[in-house]
N, C-alpha and C positions, 0 to 999 in steps of 0.2 A: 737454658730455658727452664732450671728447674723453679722460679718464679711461676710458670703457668703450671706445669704438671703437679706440684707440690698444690697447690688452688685451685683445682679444679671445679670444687663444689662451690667456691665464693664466685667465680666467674661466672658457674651458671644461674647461680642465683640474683646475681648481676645483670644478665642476659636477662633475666628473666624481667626485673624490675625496668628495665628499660625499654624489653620489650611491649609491657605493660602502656610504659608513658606514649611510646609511638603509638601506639593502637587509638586510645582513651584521644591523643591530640590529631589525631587522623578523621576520629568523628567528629568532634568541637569545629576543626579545623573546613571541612568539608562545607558541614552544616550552616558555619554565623560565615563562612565565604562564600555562599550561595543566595544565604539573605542579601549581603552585602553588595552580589552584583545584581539581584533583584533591586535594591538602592540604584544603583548605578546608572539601570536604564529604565525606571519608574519616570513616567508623566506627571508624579509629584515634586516639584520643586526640593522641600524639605527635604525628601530622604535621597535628591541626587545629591542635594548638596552637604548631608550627613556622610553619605559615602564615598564621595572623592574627598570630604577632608580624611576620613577614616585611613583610606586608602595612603593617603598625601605623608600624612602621616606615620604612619606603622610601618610605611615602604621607605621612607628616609631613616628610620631609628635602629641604629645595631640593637639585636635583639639583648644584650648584653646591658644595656641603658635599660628596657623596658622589662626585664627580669629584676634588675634592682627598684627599680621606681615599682612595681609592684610588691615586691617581698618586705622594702621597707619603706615604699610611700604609703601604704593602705594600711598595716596599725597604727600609724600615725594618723587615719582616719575612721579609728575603731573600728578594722575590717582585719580581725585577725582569723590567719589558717596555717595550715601546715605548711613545713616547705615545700614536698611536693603540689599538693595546689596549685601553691602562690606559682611555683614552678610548670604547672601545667596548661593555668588561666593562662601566662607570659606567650606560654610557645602556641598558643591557640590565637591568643588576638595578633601576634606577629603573625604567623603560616595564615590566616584566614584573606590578609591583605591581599597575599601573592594569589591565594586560589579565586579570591575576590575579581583578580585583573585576567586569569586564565577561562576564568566563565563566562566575564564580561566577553571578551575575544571571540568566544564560542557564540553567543547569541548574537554579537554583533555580524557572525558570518552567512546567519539563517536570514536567508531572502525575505525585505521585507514584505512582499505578499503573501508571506505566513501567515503574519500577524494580521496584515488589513483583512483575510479571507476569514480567521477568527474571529474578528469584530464583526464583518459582515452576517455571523449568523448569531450574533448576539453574545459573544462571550466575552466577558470584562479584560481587563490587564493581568490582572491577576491569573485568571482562568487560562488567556490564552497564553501565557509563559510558563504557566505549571504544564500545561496538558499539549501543548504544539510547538513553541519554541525553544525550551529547555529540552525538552529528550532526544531534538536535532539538535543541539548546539551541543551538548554531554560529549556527543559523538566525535567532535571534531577538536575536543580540549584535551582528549587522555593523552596526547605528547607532552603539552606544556605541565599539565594536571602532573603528571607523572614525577618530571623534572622540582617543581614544587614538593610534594613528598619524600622525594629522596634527602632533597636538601632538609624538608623538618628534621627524618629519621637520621641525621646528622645532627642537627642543630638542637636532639635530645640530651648530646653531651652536652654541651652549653649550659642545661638546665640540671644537670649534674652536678655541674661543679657550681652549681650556686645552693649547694649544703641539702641536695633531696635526702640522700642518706641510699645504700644500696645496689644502685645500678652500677650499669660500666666502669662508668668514671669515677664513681668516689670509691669503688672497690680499689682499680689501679690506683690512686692517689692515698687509699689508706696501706695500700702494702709496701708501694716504696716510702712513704714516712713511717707510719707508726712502725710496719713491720722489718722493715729498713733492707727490702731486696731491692735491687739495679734499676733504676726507672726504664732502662731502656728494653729490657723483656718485658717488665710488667707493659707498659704502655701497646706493646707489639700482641699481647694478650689481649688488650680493650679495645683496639683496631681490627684484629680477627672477630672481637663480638659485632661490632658494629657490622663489618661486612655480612656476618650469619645474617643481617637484621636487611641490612640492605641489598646485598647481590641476588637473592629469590622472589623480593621486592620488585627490583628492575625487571627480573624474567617475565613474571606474573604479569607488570603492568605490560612489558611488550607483546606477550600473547593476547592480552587485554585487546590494546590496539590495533593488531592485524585481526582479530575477530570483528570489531567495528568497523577499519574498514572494507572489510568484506561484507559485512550487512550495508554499506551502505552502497 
């Protein structure tokens, strides 16, 4: 194991950079998945039907397709950026589908005389989704919501190896090439980071959870 003990400092600084992207795609990811299921059950035509292709979409596509199709479909559209970016945008409009479908689930479970008793006293769609049917529907998503997350804070590797530079994974894949230690420690090294990133994660959201449902 002297691959990880010898690297300790690149590890954490590995750790560090991907803990970074999970954070940075955690907000992105939250934020355009919550518009999206605002899409989903809008009384507008247009943006249900922007959101279930969105949805239709992003939910069939290995994220592994839609990392390359951005990294090297968009300079070929004069939309150049780094590869973390290109790397960040990918993992945000894929994780946003899945949280898209997990909020959708939530509001659809909030009794519709929420909403008719909102209208009733004058408050638009908008109004009464932000301010009465979303903060009950929140409540009843943090298992699936949860589930969704773990899987991005995995699927940050994926955007590793698509040349970010730094994190977990290109740390492990520059030590057993360039540096030419054993892939099989090194790799065991970039799977202990991942877990620091995700096993306090999962506690976090499960206390999360049994707080909710206790308030409710």
């Amino acid at each position: 194991m002297h691959a990880i003990t010898d690297n300790l400092g690149l590890y954490w600084s590995g750790l560090q950079k991907s803990f970074i992207i999970c954070m940075l795609a955690l907000v992105g990811s939250l934020a355009l998945g919550t518009l999206l299921a605002a899409f989903r059950v809008s009384p507008v035509p247009t943006l249900r039907w922007f959101g279930t292709a969105y949805v239709t979409v992003f939910r069939n596509t290995p994220l592994t397709v839609v990392l390359f199709f951005i990294a090297f479909g968009l300079p070929e559209l004069g939309i150049n950026f780094s590869y973390f970016r290109f790397g960040l945008i990918g993992l945000v409009l894929y994780t946003s589908a899945f949280v898209c479908e997990a909020v959708r689930s939530g509001v659809n479970s909030v009794p519709a005389g929420q909403a008719e008793a909102a209208r009733s006293i004058g408050l638009g769609f908008g109004q009464s989704l932000r301010l009465i049917v979303l903060p009950q529907a929140l409540r009843t998503v943090v298992p699936p919501l949860g589930s969704v997350i773990i899987a991005m804070f995995k699927n940050s590797a994926v955007v590793g190896a698509l040349g970010v530079g730094g994190d977990l994974w290109s740390t492990g894949a520059s030590l057993s090439s360039a540096q030419g230690y054993a892939a099989l420690p090194v790799f065991i090294g970039v799977a202990i980071g991942y877990l620091i990133i995700t096993i306090p994660s999962g506690v976090l959201l499960q206390v999360l959870e049994r707080k909710v449902a206790i308030a409710r």
